[in-house]
LOKOL-321851 format. One record per residue: residue number from 1; x, y, z of N, C-alpha, C, CB in turn; chain. Coordinates in steps of 0.1 Angstrom, whole numbers, plus 5000, padded with zeros to 4 digits. Atoms other than C-alpha are relative to their C-alpha. Glycine has a CB too. Layout:
N
{NUM, {X, Y, Z}, {X, Y, Z}, {X, Y, Z}, {X, Y, Z}, A};
...
***
This chain:
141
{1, {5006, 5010, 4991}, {4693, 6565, 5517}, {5004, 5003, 5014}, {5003, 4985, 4996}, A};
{2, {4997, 5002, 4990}, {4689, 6569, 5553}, {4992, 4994, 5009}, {5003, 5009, 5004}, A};
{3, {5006, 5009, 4987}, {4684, 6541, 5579}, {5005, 5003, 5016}, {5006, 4983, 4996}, A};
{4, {5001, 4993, 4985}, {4683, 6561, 5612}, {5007, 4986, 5010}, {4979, 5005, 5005}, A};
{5, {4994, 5009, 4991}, {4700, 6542, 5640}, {4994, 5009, 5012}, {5018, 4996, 4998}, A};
{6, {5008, 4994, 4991}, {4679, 6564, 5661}, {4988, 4995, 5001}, {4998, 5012, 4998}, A};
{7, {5012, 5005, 4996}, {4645, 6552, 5677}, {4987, 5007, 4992}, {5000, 5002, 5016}, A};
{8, {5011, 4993, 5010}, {4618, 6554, 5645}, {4986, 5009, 5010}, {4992, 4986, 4990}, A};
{9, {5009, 4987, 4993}, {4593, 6574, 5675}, {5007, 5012, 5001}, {4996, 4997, 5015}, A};
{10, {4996, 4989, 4998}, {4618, 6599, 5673}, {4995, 5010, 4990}, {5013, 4999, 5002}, A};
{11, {5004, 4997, 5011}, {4606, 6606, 5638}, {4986, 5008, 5001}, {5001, 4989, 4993}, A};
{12, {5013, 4997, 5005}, {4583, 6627, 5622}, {4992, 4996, 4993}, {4999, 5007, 4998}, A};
{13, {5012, 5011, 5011}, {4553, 6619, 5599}, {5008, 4997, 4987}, {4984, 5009, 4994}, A};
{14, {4993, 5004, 5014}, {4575, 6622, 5566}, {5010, 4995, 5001}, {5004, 5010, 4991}, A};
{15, {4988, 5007, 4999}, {4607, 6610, 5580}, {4999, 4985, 5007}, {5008, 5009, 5008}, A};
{16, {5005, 5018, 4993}, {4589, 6577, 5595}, {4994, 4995, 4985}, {4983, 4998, 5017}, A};
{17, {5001, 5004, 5015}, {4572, 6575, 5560}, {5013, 4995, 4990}, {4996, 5012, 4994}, A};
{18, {4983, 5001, 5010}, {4610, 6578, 5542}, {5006, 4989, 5005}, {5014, 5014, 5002}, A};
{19, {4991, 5009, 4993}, {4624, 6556, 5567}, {4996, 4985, 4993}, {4997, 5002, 5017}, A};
{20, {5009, 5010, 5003}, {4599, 6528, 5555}, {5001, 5000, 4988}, {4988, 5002, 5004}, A};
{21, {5000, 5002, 5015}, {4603, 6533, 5519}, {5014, 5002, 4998}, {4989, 5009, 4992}, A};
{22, {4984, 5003, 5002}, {4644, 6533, 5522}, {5002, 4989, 5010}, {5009, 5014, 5004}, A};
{23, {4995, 5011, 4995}, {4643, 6505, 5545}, {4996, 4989, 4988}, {4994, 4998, 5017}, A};
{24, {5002, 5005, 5012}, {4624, 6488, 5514}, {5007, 4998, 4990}, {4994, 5006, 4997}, A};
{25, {4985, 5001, 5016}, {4649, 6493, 5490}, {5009, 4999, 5005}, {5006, 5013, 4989}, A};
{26, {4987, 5008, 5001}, {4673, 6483, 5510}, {5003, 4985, 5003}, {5009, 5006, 5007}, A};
{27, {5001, 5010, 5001}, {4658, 6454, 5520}, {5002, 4993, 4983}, {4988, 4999, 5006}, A};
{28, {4999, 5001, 5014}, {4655, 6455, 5479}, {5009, 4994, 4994}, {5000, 5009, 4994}, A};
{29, {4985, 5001, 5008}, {4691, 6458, 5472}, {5008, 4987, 5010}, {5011, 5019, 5000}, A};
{30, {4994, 5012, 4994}, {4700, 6430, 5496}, {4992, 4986, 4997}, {5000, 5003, 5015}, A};
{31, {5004, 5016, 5009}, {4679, 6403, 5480}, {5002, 5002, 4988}, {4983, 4994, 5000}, A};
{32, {4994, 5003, 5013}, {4698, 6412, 5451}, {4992, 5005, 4988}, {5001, 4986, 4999}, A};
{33, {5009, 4995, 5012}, {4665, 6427, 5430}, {5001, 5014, 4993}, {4989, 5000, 5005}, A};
{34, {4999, 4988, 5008}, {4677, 6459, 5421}, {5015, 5002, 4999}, {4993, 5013, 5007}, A};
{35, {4981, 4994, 5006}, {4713, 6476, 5408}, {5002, 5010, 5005}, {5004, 5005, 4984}, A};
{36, {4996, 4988, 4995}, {4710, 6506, 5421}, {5003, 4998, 5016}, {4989, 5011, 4998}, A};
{37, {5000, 4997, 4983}, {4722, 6515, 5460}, {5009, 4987, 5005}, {4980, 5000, 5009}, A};
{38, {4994, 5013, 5000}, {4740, 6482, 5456}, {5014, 5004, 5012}, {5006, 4994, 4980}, A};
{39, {4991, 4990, 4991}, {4770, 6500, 5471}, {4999, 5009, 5014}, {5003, 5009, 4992}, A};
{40, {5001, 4995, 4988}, {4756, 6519, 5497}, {5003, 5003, 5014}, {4995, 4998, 5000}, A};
{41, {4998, 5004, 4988}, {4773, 6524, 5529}, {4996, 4993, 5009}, {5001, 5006, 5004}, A};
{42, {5010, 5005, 4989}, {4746, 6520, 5552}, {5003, 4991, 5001}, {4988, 5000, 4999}, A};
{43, {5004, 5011, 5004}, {4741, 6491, 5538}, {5008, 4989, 5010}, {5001, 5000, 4985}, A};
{44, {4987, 5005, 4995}, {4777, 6475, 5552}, {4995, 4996, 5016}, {5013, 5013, 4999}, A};
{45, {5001, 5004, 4986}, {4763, 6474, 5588}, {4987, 4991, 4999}, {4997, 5014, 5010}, A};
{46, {5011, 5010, 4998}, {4735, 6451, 5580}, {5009, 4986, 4989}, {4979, 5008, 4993}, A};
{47, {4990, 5012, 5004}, {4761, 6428, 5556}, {5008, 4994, 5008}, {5008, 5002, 4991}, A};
{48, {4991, 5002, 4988}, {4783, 6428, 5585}, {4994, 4987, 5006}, {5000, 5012, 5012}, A};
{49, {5008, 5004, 4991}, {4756, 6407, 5605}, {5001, 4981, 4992}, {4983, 5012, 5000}, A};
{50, {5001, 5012, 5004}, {4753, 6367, 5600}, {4990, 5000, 4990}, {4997, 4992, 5011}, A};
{51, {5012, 5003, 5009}, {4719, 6371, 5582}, {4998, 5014, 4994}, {4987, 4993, 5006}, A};
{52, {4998, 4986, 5002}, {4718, 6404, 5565}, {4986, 5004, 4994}, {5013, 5005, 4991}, A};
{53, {5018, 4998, 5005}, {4678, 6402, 5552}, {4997, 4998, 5012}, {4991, 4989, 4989}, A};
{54, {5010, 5002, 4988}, {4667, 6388, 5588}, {5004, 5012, 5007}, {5001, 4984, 5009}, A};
{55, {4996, 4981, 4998}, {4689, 6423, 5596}, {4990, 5009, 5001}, {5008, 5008, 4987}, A};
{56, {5006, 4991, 5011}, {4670, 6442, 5572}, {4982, 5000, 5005}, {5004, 4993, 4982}, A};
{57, {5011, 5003, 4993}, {4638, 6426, 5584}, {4994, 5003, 5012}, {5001, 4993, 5000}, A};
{58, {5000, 4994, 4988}, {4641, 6430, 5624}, {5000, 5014, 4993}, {5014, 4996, 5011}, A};
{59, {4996, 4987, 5003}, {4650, 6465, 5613}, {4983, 5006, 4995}, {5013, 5001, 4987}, A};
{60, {5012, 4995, 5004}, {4619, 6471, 5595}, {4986, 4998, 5004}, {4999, 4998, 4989}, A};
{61, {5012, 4999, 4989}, {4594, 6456, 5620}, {4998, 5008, 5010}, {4999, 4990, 5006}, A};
{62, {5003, 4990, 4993}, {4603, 6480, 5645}, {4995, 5012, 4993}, {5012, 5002, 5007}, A};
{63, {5001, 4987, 5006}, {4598, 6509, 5620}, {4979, 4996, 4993}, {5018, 5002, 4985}, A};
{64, {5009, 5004, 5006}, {4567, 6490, 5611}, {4987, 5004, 5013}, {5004, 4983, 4995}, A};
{65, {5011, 4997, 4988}, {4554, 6490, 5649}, {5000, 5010, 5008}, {5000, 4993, 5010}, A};
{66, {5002, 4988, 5000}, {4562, 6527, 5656}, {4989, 5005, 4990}, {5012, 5004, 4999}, A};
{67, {5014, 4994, 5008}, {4536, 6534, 5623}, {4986, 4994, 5004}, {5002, 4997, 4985}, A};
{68, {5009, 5008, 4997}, {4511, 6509, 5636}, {4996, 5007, 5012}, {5004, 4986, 5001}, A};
{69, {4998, 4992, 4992}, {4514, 6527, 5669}, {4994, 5015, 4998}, {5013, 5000, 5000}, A};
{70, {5012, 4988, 5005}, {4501, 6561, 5653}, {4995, 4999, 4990}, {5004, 5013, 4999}, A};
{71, {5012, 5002, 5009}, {4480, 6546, 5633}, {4999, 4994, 4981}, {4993, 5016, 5001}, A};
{72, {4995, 5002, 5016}, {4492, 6543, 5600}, {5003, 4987, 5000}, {5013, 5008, 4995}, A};
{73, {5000, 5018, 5006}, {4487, 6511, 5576}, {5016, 4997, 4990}, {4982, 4996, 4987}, A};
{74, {4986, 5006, 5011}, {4523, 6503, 5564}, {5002, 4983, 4995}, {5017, 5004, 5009}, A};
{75, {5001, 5014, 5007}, {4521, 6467, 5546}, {5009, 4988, 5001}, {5000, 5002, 4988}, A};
{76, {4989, 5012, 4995}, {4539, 6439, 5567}, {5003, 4995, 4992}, {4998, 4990, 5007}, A};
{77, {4994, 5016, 5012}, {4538, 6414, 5534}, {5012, 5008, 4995}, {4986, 4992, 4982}, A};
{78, {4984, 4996, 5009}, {4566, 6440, 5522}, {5015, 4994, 5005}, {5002, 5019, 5002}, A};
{79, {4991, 5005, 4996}, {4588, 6423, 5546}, {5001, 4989, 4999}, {5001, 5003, 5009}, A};
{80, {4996, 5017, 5007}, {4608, 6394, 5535}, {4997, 4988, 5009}, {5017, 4997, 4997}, A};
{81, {4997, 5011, 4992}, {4611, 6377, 5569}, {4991, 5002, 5012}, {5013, 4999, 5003}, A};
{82, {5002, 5000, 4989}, {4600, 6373, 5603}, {5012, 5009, 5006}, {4997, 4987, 5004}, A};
{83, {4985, 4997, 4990}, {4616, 6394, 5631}, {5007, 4989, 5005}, {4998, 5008, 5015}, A};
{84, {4997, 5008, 4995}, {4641, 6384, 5647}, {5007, 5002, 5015}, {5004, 4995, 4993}, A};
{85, {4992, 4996, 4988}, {4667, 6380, 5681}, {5010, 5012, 5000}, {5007, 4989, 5004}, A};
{86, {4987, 5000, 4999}, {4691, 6393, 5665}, {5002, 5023, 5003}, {5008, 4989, 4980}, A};
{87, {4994, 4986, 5000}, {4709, 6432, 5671}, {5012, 5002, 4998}, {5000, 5007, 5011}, A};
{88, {4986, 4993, 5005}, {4739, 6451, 5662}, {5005, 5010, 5011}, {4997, 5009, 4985}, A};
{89, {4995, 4986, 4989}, {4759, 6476, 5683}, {5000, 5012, 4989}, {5018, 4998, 5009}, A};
{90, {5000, 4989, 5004}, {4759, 6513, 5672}, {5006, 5007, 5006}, {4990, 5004, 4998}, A};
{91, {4993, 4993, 4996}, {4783, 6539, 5683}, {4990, 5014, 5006}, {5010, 5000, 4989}, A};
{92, {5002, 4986, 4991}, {4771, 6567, 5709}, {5003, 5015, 4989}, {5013, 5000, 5016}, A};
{93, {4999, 4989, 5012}, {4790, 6593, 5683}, {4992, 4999, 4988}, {5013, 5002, 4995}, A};
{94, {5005, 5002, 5011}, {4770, 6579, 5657}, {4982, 5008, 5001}, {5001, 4983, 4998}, A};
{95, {5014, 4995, 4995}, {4735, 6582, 5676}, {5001, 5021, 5003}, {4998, 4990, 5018}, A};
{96, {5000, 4989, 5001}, {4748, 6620, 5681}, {5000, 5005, 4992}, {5005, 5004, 5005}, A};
{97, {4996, 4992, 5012}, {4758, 6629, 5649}, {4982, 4998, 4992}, {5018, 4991, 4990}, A};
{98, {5011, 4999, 5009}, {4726, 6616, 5635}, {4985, 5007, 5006}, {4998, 4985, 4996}, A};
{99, {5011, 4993, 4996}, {4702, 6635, 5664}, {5004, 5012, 4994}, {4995, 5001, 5014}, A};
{100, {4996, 4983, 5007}, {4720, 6669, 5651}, {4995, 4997, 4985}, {5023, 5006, 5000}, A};
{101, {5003, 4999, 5010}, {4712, 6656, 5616}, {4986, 4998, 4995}, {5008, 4994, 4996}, A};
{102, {5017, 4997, 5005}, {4671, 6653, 5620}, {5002, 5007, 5008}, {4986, 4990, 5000}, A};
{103, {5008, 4984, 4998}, {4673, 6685, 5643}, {5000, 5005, 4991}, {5005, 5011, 5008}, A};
{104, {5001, 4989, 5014}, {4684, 6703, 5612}, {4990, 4999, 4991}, {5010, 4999, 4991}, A};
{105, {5010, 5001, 5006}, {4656, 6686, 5595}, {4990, 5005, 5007}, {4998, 4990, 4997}, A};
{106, {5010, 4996, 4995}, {4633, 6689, 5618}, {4994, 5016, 5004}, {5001, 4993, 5009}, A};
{107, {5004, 4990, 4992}, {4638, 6724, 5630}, {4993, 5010, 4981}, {5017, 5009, 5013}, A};
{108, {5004, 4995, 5007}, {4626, 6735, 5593}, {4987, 4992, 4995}, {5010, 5003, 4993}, A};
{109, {5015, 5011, 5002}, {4599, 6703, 5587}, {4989, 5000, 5013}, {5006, 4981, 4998}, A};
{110, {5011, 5008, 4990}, {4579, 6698, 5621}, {5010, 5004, 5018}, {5000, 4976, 4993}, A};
{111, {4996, 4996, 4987}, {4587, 6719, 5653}, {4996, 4994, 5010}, {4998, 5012, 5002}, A};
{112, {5001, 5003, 4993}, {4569, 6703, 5672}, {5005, 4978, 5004}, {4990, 5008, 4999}, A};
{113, {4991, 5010, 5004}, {4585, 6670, 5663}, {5015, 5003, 5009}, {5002, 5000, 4982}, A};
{114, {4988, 4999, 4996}, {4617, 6687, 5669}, {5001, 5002, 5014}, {5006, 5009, 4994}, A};
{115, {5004, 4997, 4992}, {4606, 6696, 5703}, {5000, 4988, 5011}, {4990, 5007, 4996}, A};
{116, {5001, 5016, 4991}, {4602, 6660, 5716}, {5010, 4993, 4999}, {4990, 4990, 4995}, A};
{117, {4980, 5004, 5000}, {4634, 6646, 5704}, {5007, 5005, 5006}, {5009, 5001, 4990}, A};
{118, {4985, 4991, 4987}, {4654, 6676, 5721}, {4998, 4997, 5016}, {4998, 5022, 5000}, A};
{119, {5004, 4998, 4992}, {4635, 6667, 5749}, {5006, 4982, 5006}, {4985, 5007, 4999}, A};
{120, {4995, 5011, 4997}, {4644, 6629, 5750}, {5012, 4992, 4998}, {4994, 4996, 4996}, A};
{121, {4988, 5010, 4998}, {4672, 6605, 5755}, {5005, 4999, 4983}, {4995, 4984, 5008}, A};
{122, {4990, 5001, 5015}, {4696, 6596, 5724}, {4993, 4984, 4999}, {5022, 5001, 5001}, A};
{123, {5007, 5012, 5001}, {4671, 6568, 5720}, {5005, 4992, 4986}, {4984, 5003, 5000}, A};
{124, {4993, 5008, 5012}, {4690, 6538, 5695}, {4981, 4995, 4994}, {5014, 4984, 5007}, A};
{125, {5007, 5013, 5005}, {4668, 6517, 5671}, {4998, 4988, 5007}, {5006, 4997, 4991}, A};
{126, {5007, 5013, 4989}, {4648, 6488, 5693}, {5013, 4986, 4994}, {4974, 4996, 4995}, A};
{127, {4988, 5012, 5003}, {4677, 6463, 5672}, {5012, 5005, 5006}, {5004, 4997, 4984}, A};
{128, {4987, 4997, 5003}, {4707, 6482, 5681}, {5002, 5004, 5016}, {5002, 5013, 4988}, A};
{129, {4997, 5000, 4984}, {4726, 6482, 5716}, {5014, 5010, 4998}, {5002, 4981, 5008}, A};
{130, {4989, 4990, 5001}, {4750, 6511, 5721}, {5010, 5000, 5007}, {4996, 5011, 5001}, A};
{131, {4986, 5004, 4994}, {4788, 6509, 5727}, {5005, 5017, 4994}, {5010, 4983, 4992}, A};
{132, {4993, 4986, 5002}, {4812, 6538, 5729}, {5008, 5000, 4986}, {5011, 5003, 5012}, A};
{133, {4999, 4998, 5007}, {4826, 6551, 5699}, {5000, 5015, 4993}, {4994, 4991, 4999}, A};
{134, {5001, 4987, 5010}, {4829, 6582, 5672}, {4987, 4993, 4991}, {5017, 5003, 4989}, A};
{135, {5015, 5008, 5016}, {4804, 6579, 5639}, {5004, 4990, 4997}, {4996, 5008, 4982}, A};
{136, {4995, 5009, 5013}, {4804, 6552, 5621}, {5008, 5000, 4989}, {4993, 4997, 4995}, A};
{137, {4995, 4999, 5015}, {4829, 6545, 5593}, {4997, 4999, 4985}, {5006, 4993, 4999}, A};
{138, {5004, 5002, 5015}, {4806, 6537, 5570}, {4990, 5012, 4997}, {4992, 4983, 4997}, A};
{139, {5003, 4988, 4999}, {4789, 6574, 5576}, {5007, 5010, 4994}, {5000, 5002, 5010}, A};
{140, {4989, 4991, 5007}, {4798, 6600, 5553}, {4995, 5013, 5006}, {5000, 4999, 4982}, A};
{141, {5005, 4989, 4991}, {4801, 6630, 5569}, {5005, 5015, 4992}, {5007, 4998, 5017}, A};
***
């Protein structure tokens, strides 16, 4: 499972697809409906949070209005909640470690993908406000 803490326009067509169908299951595994991924690191930074579905939710409307954006019908009723106010902070080393980890994707999936990200800012996720820092702890590296 990976929930990018990078800005879902940074993405390409299969990795805005994945993003959307792992933000799903983890909305999943946080209303308790599945067993698997129960554990998940990621996961820890949206339990952290006061409401950790309205988290999960914000989270997945932005990823919802980047596909809406180019065109693609991804299925709002999949989301539990309404957005919301709320954001998280994300660590600067975190946002680095994870653009080096979709160049590597990208520079074998979608060059010209990779081409626009190298070219743009360390753009966070539209929820997430960035403080200094290394990766995340809950990042396995």
């Amino acid at each position: 499972m990976r929930l990018w803490s990078l800005h879902p326009g940074l993405l390409d067509r299969a990795g805005l697809i994945a993003l959307w169908r792992e933000g799903l299951l983890a909305q999943k595994v946080l209303l308790g409906k599945t067993k698997g991924y129960r554990f998940h690191p990621q996961l820890s930074r949206f339990r952290a949070t006061k409401d950790a579905l309205a988290a999960i939710a914000t989270y997945l409307w932005a990823v919802h209005a980047e596909a809406t954006k180019r065109g693609y019908r991804f299925n709002s009723l999949k989301i539990a909640s309404r957005k919301s106010a709320m954001s998280f902070a994300v660590t600067c080393g975190q946002l680095a470690f994870e653009r080096k980890h979709l160049a590597r994707k990208l520079r074998s999936r979608d060059r010209k993908a990779l081409s626009k990200m190298l070219s743009s800012r360390h753009l966070p996720h539209p929820m997430m406000r960035v403080v200094r820092g290394r990766i995340e702890p809950w990042e396995i590296v």
